[in-house]
VEXDREN-2710 file (C-alpha; in Angstrom, 1 decimal):
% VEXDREN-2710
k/r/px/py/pz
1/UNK/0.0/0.0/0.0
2/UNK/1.6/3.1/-0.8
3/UNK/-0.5/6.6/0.8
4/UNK/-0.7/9.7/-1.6
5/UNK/-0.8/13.4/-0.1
6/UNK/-2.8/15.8/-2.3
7/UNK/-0.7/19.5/-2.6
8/UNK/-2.4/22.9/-3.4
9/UNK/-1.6/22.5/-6.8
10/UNK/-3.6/19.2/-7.4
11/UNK/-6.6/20.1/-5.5
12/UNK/-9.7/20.8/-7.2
13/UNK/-9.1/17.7/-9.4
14/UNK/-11.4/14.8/-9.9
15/UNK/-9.7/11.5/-8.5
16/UNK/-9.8/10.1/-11.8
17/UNK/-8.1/12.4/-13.7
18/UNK/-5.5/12.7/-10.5
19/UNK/-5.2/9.2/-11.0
20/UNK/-4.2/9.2/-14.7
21/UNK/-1.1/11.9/-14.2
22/UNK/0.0/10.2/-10.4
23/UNK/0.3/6.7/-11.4
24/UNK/0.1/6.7/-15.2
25/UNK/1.0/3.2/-15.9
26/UNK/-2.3/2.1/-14.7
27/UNK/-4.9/1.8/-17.0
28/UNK/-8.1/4.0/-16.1
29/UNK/-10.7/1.2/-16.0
30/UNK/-8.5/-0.9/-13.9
31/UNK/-8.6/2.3/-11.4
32/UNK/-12.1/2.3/-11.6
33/UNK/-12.2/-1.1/-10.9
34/UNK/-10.0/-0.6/-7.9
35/UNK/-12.5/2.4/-6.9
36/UNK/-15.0/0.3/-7.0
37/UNK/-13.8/-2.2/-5.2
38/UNK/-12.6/-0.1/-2.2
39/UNK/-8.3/-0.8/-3.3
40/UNK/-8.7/2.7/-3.4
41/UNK/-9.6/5.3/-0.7
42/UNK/-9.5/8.8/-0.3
43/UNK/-9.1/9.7/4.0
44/UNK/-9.6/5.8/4.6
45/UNK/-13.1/5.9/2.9
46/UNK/-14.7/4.5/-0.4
47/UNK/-14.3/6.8/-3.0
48/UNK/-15.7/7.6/-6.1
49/UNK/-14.4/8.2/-9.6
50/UNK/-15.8/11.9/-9.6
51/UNK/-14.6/12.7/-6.4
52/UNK/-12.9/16.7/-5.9
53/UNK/-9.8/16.5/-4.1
54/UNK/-8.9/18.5/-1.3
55/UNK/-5.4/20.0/0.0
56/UNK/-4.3/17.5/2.6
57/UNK/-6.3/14.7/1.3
58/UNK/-5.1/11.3/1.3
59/UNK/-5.3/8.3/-1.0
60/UNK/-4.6/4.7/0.1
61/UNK/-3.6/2.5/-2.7
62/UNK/-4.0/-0.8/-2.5
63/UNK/-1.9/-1.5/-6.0
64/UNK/0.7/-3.3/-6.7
65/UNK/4.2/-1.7/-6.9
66/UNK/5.1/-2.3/-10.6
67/UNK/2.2/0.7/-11.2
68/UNK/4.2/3.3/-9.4
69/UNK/7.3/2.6/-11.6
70/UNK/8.0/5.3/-14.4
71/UNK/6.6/4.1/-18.0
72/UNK/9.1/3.0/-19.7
73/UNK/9.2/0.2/-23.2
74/UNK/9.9/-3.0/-21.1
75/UNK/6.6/-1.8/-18.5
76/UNK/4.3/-0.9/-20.9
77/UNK/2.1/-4.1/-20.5
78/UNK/0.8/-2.8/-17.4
79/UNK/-1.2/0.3/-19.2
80/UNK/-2.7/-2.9/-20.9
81/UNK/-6.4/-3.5/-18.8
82/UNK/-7.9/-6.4/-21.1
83/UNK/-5.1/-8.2/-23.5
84/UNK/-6.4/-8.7/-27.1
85/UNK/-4.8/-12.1/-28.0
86/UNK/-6.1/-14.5/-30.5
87/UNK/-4.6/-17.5/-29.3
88/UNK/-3.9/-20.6/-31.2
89/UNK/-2.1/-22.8/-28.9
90/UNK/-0.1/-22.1/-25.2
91/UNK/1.6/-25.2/-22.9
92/UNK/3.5/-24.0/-19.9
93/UNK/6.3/-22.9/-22.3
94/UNK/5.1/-21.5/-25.5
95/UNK/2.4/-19.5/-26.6
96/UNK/1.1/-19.6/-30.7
97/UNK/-0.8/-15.9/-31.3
98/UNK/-2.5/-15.5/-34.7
99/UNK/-1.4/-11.5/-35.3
100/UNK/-3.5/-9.9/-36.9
101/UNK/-2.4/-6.7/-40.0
102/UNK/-1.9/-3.8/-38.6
103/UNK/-0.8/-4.9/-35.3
104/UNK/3.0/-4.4/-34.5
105/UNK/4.9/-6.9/-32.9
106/UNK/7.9/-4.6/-31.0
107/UNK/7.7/-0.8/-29.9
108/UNK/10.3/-0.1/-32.5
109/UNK/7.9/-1.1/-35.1
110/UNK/6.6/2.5/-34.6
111/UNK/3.3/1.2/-32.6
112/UNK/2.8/3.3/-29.9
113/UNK/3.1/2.2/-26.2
114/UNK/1.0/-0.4/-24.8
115/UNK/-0.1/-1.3/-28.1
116/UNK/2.2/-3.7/-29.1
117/UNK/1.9/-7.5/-29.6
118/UNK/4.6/-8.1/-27.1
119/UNK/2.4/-5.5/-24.8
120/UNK/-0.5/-7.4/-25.1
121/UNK/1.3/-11.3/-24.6
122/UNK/3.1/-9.9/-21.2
123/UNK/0.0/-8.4/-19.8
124/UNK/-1.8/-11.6/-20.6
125/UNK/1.0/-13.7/-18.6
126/UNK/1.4/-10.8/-16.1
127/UNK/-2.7/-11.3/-15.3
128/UNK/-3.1/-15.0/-15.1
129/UNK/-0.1/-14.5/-12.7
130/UNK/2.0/-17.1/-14.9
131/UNK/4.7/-13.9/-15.3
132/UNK/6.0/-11.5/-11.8
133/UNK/8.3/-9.6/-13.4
134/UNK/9.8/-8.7/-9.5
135/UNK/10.1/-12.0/-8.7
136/UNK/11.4/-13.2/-12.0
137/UNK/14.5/-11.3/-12.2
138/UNK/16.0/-11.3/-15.3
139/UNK/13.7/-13.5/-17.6
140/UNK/10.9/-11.9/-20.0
141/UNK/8.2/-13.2/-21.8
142/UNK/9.6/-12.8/-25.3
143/UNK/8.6/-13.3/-29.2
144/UNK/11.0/-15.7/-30.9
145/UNK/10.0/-15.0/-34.8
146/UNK/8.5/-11.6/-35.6
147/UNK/6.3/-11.0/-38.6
148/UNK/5.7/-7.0/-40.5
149/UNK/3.2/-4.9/-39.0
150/UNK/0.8/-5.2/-41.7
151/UNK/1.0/-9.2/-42.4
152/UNK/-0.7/-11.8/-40.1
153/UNK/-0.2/-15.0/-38.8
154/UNK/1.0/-17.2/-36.2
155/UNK/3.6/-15.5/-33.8
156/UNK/5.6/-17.9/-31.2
157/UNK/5.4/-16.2/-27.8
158/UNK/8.1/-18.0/-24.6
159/UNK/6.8/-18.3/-21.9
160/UNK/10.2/-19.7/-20.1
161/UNK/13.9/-19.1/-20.5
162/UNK/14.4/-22.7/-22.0
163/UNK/11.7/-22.0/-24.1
164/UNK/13.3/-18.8/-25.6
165/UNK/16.5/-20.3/-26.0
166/UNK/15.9/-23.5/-27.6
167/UNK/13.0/-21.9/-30.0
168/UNK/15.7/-19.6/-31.0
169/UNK/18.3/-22.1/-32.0
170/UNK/15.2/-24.2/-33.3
171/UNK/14.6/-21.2/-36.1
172/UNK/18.3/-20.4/-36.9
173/UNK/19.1/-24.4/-37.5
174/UNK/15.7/-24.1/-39.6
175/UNK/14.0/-26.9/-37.6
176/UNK/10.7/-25.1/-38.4
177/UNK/8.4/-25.4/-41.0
178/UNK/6.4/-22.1/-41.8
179/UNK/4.2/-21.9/-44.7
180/UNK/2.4/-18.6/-45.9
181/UNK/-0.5/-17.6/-48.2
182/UNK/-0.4/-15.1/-50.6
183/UNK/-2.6/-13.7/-53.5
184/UNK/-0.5/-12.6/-56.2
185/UNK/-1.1/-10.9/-59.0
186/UNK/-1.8/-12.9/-62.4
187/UNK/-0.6/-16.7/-62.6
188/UNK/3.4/-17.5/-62.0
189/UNK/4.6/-20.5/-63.8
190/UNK/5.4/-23.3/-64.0
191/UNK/2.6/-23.4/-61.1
192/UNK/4.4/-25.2/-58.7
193/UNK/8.3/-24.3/-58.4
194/UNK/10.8/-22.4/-56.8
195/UNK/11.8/-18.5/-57.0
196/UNK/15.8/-18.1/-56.1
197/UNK/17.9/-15.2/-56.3
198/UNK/20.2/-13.1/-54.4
199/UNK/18.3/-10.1/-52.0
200/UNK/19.7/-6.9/-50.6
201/UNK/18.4/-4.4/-48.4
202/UNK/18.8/-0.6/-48.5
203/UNK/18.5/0.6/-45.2
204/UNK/18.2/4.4/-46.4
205/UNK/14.7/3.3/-48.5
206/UNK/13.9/0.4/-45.9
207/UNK/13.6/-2.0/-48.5
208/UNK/15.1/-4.7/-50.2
209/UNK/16.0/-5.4/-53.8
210/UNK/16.0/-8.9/-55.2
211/UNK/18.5/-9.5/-58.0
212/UNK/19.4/-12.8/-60.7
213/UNK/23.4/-11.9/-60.1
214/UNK/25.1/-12.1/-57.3
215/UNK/26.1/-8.7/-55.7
216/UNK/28.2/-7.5/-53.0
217/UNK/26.2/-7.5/-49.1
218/UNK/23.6/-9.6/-51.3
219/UNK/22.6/-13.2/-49.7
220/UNK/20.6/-16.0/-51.2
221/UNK/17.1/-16.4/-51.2
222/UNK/14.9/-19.1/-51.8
223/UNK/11.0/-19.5/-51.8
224/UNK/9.5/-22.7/-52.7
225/UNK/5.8/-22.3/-53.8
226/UNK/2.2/-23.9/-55.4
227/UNK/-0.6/-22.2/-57.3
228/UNK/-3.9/-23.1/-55.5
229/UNK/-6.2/-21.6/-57.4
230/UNK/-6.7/-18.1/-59.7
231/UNK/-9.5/-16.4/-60.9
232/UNK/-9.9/-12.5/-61.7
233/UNK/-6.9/-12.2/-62.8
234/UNK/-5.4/-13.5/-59.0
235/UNK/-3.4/-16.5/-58.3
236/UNK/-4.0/-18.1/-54.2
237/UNK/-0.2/-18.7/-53.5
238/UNK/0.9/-21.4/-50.8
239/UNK/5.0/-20.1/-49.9
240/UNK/7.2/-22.2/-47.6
241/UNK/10.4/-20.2/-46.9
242/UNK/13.6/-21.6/-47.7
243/UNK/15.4/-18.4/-46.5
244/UNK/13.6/-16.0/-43.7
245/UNK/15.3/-12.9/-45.5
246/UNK/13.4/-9.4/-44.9
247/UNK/10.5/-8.7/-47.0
248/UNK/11.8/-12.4/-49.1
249/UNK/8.5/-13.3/-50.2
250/UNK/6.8/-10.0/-51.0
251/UNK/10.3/-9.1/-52.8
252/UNK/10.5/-12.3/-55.0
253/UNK/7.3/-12.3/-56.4
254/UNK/7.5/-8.9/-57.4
255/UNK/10.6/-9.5/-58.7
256/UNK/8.9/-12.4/-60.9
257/UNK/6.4/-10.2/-61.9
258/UNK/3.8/-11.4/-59.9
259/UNK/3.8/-8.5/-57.1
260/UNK/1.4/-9.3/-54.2
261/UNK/-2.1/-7.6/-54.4
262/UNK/-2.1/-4.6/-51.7
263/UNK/1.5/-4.2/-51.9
264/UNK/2.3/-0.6/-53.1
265/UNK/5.9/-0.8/-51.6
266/UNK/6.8/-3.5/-54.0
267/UNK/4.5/-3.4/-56.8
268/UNK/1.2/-1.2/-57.6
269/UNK/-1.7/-0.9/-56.3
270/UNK/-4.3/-2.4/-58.5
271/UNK/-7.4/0.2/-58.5
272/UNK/-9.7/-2.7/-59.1
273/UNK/-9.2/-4.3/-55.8
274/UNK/-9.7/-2.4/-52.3
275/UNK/-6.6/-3.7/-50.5
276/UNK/-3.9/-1.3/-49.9
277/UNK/-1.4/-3.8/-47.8
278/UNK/-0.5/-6.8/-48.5
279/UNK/-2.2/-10.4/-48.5
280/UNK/0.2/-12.4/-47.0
281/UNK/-0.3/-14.7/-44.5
282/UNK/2.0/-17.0/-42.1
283/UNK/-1.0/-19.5/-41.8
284/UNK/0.7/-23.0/-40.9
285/UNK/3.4/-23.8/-38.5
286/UNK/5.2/-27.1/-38.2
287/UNK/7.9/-28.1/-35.6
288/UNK/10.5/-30.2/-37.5
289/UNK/13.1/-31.2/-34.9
290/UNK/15.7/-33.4/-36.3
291/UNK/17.9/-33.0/-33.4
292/UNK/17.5/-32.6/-29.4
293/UNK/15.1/-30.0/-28.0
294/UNK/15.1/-30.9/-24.7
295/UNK/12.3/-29.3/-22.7
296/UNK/10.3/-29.1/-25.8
297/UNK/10.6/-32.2/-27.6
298/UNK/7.2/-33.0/-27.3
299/UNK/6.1/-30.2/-30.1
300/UNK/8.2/-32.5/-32.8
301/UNK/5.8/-32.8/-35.3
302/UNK/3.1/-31.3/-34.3
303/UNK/1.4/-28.7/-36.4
304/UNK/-0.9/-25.6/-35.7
305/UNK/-2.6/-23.5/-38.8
306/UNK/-5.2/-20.6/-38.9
307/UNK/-8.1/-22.0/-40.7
308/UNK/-9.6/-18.4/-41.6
309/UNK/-7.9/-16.0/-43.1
310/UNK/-9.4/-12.8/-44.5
311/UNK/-8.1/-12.5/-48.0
312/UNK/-8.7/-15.8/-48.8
313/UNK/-12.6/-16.1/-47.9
314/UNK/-12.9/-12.5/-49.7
315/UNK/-11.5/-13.2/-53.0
316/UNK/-11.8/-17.0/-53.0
317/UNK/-14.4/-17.3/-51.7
318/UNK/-15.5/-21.0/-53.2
319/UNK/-11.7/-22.4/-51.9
320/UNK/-12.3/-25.2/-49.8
END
């Protein structure tokens, strides 16, 4: 319990509003919910939202400590009152989220704070009490792959330190099988194959370039993929990445001539469709251990997929 003393130049306030400048990490319908439930008093008594404060007053809060911390990136789960997750899978080490576009992933993604997948996943942990960050130390609830802000798809969450470290060497060694659907523009052929090349990225334009040649500070890329179906001039695309380069699939099918429908930053926008970012979807996700992974070994082989996703009912909407 920490005890608040109200000065001359905060009286006159509504607690409410008080509460929102004082202790700004805590979201304002969890404080009403603390009103409410008497975790906070003003002079020892129940309080109410609307209540004028006074010179001399006194609040009691009945909150835990992490609220009083400044806001910082690594507390921002805490302004987060009711997590928005779509959850495909969670043991007691892993947790599979289904991101949804437009949702970043990280702060530096240019979301703004508390509104972050990461946000969200940590407040979700941090409420079912599976995560105290005081007690804890130095483990954090972490992502281990990261998708673009404006595609979707399934997201791995750790929930433990051996989690985070063994998914981590799990995706480098490429002991994961991800599979993503795409609508394309037109029909690539052959209609099953392989696009491979050599992919660069310029950090002053924040994109990357996909080339037939070899350059300097180029590295390979390979994306394996297999018309579903087209119609209207559209091609359903299942991809399975070879290489996890940035931008790789959106790059290499532009580069093939078949850029991605929505995607202005690698192709055009096609004034026929209303889509202005990309369809591109990490749908399917298969763990393919071929050696040890301890703790986790019991995901080996399993598989998790999203069964509907957006793009696909809207312009296929007779794929089955």
């Amino acid at each position: 319990m920490k005890e608040l003393t109200i000065g001359n130049n905060d009286a006159g306030q509504r607690l409410d509003r008080f509460l929102a400048k004082a202790v700004p990490l805590l979201p304002a319908s969890l404080a009403q919910k603390y009103i409410r439930l008497k975790r906070i008093k003003l002079n020892g008594a129940r309080a109410q939202r609307d209540s004028r404060l006074a010179a001399g007053d006194v609040l009691q809060l009945y909150i835990n400590d992490e609220f009083f911390d400044k806001p910082r990136e690594d507390n921002a789960y805490l302004t987060v009152a009711v997590p928005k997750l779509s959850i495909v899978y969670e043991d007691q080490h892993i947790l599979l989220v289904d991101k949804r576009p437009g949702i970043a992933v990280h702060p530096h993604d240019g979301a703004e704070y508390g509104r972050t997948l990461i946000d969200h996943i940590q407040s979700y942990l941090y409420q079912k009490r599976e995560w105290r960050p005081r007690e804890e130390n130095s483990f954090t609830p972490a992502l281990c792959n990261r998708i673009d802000r404006n595609t979707g798809g399934i997201v791995i969450a750790a929930k433990t330190a051996v989690a985070l470290r063994v998914m981590n060497q799990k995706i480098k060694d490429r002991e994961l099988d991800k599979r993503y659907l795409a609508i394309v523009e037109g029909t690539p052929k052959p209609r099953e194959g392989s696009l491979k090349g050599y992919l660069f990225k310029d950090e002053k334009k924040n994109r990357v370039f996909v080339t037939d040649k070899m350059q300097p500070g180029a590295k390979t890329c390979q994306t394996n993929y297999k018309v579903l179906t087209s119609q209207n001039g559209l091609s359903l695309v299942e991809c399975e990445l070879i290489t996890g380069r940035t931008h790789q699939i959106r790059a290499q099918f532009a580069h093939a001539g078949h850029p991605l429908l929505g995607d202005g930053k690698y192709g055009k926008l096609d004034k026929r469709f209303d889509r202005n970012y990309q369809a591109l979807y990490s749908y399917k996700l298969t763990f393919t251990f071929s050696t040890d992974a301890e703790d986790l070994d019991y995901l080996n082989g399993k598989s998790f997929q999203v069964e509907n996703v957006d793009f696909v009912q809207e312009y296929f909407p007779n794929y089955k």
